[in-house]
PDB file of N, CA, C, O and CB in Angstrom:
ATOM      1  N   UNK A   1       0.846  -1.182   0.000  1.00  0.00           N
ATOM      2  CA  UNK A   1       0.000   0.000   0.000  1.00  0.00           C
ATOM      3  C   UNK A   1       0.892   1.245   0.000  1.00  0.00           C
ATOM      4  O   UNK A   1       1.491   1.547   1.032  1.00  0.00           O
ATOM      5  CB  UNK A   1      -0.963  -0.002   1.228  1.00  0.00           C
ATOM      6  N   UNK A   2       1.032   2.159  -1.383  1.00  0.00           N
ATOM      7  CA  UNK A   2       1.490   3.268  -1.101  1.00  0.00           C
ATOM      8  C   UNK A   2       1.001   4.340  -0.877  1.00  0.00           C
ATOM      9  O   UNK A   2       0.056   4.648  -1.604  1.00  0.00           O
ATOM     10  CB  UNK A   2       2.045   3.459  -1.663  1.00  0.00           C
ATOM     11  N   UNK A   3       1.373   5.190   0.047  1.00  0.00           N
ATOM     12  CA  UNK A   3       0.824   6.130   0.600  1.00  0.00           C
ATOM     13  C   UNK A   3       1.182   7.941  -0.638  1.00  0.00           C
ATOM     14  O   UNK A   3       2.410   7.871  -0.694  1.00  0.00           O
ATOM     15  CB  UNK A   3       1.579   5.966   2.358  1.00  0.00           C
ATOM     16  N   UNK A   4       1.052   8.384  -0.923  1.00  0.00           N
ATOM     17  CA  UNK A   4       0.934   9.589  -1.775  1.00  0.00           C
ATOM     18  C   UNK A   4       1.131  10.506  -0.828  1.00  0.00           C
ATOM     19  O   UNK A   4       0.146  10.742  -0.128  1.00  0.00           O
ATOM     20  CB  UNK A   4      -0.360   9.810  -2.570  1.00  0.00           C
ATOM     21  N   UNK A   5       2.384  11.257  -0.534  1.00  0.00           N
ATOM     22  CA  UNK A   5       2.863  12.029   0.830  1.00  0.00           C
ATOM     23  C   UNK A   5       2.365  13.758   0.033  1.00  0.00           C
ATOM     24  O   UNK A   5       2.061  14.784   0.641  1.00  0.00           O
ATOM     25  CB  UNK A   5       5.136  11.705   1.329  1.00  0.00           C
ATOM     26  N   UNK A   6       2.438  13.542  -1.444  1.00  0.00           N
ATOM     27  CA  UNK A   6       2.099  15.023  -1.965  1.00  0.00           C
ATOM     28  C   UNK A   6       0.850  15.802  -1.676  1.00  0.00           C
ATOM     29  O   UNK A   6       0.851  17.033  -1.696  1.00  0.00           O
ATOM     30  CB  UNK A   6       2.095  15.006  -3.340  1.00  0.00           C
ATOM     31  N   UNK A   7      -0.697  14.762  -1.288  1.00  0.00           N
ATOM     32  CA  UNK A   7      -1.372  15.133  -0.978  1.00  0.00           C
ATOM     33  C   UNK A   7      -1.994  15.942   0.645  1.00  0.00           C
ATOM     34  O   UNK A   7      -3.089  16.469   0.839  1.00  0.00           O
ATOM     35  CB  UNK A   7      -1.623  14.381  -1.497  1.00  0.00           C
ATOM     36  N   UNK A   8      -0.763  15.765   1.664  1.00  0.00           N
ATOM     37  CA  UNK A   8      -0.493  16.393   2.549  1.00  0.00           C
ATOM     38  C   UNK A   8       0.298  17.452   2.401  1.00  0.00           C
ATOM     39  O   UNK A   8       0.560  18.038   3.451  1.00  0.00           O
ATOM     40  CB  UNK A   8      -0.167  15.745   3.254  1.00  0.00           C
ATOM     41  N   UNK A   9       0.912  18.020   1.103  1.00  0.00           N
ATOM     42  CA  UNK A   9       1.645  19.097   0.944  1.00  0.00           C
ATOM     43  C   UNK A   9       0.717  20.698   0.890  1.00  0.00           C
ATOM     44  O   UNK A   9       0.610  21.287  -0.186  1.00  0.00           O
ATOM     45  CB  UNK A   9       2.449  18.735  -0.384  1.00  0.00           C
ATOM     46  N   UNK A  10       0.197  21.175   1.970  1.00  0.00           N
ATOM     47  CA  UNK A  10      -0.687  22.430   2.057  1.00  0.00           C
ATOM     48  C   UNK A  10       0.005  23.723   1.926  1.00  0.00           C
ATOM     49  O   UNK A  10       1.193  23.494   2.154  1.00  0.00           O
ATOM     50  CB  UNK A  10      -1.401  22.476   3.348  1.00  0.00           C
ATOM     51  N   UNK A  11      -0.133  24.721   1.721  1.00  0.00           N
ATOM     52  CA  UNK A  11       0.496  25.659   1.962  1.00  0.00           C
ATOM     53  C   UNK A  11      -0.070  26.243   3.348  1.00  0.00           C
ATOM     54  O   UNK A  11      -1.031  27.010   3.383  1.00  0.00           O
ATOM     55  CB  UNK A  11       0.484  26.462   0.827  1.00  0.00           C
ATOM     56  N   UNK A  12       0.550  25.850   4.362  1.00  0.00           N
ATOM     57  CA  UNK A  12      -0.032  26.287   5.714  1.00  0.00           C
ATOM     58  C   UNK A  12      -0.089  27.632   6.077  1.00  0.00           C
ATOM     59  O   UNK A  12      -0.993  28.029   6.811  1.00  0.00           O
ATOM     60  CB  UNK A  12       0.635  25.730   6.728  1.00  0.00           C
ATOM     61  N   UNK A  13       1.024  28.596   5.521  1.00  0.00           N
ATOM     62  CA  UNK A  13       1.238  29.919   6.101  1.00  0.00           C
ATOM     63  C   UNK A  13      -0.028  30.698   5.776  1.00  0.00           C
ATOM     64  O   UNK A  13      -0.739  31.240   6.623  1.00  0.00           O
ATOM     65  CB  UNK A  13       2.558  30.636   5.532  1.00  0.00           C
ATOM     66  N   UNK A  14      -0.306  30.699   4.030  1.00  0.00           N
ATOM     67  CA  UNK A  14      -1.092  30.878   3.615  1.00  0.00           C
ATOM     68  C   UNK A  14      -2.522  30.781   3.985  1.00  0.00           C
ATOM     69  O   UNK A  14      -3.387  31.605   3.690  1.00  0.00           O
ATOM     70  CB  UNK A  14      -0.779  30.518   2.985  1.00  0.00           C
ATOM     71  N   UNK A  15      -2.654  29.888   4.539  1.00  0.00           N
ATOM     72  CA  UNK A  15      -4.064  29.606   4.863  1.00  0.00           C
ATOM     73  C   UNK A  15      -4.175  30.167   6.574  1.00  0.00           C
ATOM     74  O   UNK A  15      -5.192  30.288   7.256  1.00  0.00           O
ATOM     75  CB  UNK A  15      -4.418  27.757   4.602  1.00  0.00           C
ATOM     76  N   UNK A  16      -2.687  30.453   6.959  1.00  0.00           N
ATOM     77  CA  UNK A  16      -3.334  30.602   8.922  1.00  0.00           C
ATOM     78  C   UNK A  16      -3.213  32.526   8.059  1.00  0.00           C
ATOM     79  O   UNK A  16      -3.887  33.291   8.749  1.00  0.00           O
ATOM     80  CB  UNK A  16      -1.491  29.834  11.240  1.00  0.00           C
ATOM     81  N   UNK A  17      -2.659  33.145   7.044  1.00  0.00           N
ATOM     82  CA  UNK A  17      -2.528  34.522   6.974  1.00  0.00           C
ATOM     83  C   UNK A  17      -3.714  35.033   6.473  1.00  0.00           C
ATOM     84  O   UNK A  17      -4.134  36.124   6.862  1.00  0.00           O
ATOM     85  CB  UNK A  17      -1.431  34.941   6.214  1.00  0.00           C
ATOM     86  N   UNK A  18      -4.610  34.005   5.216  1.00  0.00           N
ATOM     87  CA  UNK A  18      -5.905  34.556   4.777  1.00  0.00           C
ATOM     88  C   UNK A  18      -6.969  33.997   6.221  1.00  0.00           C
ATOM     89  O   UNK A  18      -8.077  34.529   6.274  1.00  0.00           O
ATOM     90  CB  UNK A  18      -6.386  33.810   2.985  1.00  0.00           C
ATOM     91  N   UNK A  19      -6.730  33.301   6.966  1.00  0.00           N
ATOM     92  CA  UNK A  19      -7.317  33.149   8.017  1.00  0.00           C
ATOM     93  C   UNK A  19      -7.348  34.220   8.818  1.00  0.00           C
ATOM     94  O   UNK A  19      -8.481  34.620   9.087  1.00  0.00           O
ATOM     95  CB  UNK A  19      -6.908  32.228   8.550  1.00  0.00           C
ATOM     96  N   UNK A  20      -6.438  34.810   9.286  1.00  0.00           N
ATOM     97  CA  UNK A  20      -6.269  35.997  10.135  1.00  0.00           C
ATOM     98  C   UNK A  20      -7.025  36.915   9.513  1.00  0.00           C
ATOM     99  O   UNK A  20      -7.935  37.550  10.045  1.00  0.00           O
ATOM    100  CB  UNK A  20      -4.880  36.488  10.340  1.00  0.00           C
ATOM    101  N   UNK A  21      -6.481  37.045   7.807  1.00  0.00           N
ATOM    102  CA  UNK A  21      -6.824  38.268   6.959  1.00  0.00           C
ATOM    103  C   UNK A  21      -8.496  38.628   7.441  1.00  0.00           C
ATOM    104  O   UNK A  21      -9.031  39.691   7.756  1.00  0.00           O
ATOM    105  CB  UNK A  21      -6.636  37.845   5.097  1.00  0.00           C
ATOM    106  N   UNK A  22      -9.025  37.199   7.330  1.00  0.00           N
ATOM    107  CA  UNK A  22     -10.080  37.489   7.467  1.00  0.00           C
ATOM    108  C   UNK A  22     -10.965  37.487   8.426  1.00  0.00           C
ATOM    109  O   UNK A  22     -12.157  37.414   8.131  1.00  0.00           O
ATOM    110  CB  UNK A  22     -10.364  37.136   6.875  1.00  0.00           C
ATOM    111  N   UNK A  23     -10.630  37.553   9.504  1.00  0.00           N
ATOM    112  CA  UNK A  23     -11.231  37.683  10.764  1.00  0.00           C
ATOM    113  C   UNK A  23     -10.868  39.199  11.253  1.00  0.00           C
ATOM    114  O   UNK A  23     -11.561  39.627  12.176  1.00  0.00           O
ATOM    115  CB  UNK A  23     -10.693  36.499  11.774  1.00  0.00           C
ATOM    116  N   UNK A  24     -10.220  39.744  10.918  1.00  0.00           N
ATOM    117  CA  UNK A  24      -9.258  41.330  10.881  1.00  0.00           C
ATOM    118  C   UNK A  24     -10.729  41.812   9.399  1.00  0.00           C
ATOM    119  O   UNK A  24     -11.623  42.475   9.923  1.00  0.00           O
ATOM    120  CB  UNK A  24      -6.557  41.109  10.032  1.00  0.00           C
ATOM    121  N   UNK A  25     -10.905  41.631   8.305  1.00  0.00           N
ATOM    122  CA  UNK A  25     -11.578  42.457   7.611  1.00  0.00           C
ATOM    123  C   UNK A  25     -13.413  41.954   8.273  1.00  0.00           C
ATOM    124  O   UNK A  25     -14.437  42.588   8.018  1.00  0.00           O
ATOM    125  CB  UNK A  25     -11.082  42.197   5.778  1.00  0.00           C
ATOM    126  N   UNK A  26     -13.343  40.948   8.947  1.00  0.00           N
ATOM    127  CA  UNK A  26     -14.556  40.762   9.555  1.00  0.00           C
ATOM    128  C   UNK A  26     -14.771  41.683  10.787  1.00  0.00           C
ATOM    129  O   UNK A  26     -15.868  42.227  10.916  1.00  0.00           O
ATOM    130  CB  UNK A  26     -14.669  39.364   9.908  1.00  0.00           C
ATOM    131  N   UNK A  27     -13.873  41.871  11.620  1.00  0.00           N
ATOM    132  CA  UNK A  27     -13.641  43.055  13.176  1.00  0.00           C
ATOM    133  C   UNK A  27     -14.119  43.853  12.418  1.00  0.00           C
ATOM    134  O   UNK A  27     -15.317  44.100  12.560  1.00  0.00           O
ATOM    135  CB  UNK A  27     -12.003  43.627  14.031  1.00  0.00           C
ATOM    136  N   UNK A  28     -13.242  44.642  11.183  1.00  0.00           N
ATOM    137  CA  UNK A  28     -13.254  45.498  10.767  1.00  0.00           C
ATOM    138  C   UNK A  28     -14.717  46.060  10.263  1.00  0.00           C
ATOM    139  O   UNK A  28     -15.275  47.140  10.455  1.00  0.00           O
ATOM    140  CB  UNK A  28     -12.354  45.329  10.078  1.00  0.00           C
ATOM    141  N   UNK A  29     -15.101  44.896   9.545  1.00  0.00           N
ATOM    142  CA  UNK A  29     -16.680  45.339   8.977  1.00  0.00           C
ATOM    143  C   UNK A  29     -17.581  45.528  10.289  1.00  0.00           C
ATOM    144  O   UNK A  29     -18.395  46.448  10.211  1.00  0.00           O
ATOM    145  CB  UNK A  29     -17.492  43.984   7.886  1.00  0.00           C
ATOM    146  N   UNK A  30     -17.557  44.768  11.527  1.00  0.00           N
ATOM    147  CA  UNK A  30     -18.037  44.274  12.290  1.00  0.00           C
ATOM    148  C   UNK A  30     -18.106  45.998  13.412  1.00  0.00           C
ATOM    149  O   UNK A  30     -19.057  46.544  13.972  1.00  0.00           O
ATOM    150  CB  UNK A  30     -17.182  42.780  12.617  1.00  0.00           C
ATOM    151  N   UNK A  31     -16.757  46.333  13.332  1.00  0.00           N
ATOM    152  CA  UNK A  31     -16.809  47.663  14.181  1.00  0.00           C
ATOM    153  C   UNK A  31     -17.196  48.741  13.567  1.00  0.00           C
ATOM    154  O   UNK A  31     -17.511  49.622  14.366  1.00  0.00           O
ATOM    155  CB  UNK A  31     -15.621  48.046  14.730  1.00  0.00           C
ATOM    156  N   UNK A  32     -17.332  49.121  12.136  1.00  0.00           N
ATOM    157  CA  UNK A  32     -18.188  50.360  11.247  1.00  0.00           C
ATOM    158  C   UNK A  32     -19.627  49.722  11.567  1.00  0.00           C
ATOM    159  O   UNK A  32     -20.511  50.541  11.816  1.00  0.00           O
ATOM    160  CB  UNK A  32     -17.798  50.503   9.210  1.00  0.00           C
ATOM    161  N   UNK A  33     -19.902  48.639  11.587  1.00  0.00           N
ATOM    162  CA  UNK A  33     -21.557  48.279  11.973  1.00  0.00           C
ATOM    163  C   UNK A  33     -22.162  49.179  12.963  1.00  0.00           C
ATOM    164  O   UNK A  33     -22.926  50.141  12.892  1.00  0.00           O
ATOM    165  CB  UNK A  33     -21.760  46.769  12.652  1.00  0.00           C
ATOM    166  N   UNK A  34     -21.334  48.299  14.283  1.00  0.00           N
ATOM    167  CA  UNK A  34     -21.710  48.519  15.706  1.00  0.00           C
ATOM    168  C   UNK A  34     -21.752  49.851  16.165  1.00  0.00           C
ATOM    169  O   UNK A  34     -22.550  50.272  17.001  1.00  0.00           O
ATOM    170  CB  UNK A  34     -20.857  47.859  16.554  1.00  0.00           C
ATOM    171  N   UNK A  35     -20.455  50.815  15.328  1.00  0.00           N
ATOM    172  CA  UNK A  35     -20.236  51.927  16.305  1.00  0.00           C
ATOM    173  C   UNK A  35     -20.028  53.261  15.292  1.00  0.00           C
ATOM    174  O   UNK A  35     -20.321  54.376  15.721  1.00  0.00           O
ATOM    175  CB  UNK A  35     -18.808  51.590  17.371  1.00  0.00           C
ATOM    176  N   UNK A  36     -19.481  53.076  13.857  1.00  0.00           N
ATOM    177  CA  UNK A  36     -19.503  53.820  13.185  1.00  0.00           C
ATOM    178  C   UNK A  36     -20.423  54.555  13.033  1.00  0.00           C
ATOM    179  O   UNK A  36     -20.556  55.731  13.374  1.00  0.00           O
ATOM    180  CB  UNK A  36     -19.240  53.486  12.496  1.00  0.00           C
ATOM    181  N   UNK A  37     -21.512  53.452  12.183  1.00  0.00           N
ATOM    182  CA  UNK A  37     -22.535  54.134  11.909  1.00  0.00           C
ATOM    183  C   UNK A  37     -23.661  54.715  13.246  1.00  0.00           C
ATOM    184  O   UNK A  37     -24.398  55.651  12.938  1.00  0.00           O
ATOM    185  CB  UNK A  37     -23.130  53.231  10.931  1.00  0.00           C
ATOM    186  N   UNK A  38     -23.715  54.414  14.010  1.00  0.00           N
ATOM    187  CA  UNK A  38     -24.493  55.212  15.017  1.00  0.00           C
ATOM    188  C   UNK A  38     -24.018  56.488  14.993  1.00  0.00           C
ATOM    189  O   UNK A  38     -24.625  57.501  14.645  1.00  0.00           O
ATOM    190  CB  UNK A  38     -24.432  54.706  16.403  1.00  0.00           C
ATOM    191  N   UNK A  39     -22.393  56.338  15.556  1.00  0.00           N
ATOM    192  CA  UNK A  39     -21.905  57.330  15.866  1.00  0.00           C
ATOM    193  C   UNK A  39     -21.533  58.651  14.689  1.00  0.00           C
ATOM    194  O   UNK A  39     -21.227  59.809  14.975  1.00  0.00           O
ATOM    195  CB  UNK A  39     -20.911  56.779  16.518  1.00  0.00           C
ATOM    196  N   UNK A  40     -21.672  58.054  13.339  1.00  0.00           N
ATOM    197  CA  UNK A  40     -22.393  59.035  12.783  1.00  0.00           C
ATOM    198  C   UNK A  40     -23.516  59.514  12.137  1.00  0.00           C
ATOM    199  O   UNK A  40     -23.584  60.423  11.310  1.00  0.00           O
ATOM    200  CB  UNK A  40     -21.980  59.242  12.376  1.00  0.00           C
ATOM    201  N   UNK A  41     -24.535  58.700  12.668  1.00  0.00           N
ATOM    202  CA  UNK A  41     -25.990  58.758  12.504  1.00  0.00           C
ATOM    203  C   UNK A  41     -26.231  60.310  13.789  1.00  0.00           C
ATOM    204  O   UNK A  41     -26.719  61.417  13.565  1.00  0.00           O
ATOM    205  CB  UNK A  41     -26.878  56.840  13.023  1.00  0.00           C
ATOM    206  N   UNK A  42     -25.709  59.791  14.951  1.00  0.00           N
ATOM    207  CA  UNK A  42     -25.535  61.121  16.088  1.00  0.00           C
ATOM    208  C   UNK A  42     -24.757  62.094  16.148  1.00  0.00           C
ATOM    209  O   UNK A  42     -24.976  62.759  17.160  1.00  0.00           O
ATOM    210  CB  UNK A  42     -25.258  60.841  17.205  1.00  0.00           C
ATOM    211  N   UNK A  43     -23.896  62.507  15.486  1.00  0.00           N
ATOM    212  CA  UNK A  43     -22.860  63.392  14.991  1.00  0.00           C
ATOM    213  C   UNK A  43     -24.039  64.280  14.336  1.00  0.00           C
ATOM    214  O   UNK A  43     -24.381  65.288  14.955  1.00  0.00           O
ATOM    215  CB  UNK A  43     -21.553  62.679  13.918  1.00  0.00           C
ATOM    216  N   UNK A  44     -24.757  63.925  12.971  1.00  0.00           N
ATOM    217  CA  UNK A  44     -25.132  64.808  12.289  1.00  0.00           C
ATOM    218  C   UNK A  44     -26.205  64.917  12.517  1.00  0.00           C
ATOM    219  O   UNK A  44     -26.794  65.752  11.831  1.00  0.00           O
ATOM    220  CB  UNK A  44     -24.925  64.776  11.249  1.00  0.00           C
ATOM    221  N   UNK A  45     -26.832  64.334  13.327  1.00  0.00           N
ATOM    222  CA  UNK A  45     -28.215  64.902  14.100  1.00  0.00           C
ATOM    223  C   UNK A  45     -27.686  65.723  14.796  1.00  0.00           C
ATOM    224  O   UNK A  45     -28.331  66.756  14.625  1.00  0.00           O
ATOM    225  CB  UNK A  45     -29.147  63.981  14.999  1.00  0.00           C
ATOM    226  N   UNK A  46     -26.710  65.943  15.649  1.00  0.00           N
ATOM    227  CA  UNK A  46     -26.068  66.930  16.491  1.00  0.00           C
ATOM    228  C   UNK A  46     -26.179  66.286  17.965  1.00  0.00           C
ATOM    229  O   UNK A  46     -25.730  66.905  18.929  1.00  0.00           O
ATOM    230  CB  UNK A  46     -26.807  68.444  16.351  1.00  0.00           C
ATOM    231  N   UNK A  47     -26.773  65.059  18.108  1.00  0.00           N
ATOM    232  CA  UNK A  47     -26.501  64.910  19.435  1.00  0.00           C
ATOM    233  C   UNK A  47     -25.401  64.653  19.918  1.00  0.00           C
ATOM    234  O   UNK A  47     -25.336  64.759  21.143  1.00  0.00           O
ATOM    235  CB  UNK A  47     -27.097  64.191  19.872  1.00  0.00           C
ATOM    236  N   UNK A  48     -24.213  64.250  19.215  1.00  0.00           N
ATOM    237  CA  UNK A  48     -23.052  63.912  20.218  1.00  0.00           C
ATOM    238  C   UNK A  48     -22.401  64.756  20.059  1.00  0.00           C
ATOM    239  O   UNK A  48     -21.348  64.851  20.689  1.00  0.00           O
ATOM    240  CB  UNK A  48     -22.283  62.776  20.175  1.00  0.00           C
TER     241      UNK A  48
END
């Protein structure tokens, strides 16, 4: 039984950096949600 060692060949860095990438552009979307937009929904009403 031979085993095929190429199919364990991943590019790991790659995948933990678009991993990060994307938990960083998810915060990111995630904090203009929560706080941006209120905070300038209340800006130009003038309450804050």
């Amino acid at each position: 039984m031979n085993v095929d060692l190429s199919e364990f060949d991943h590019p790991t860095w790659f995948t933990a950096g678009a991993t990060a990438a994307g938990y960083l552009v998810l915060l990111a979307v995630m904090t203009v949600l929560l706080f941006g937009i209120p905070f300038g929904l209340f800006y130009f009403l003038g309450v804050a």
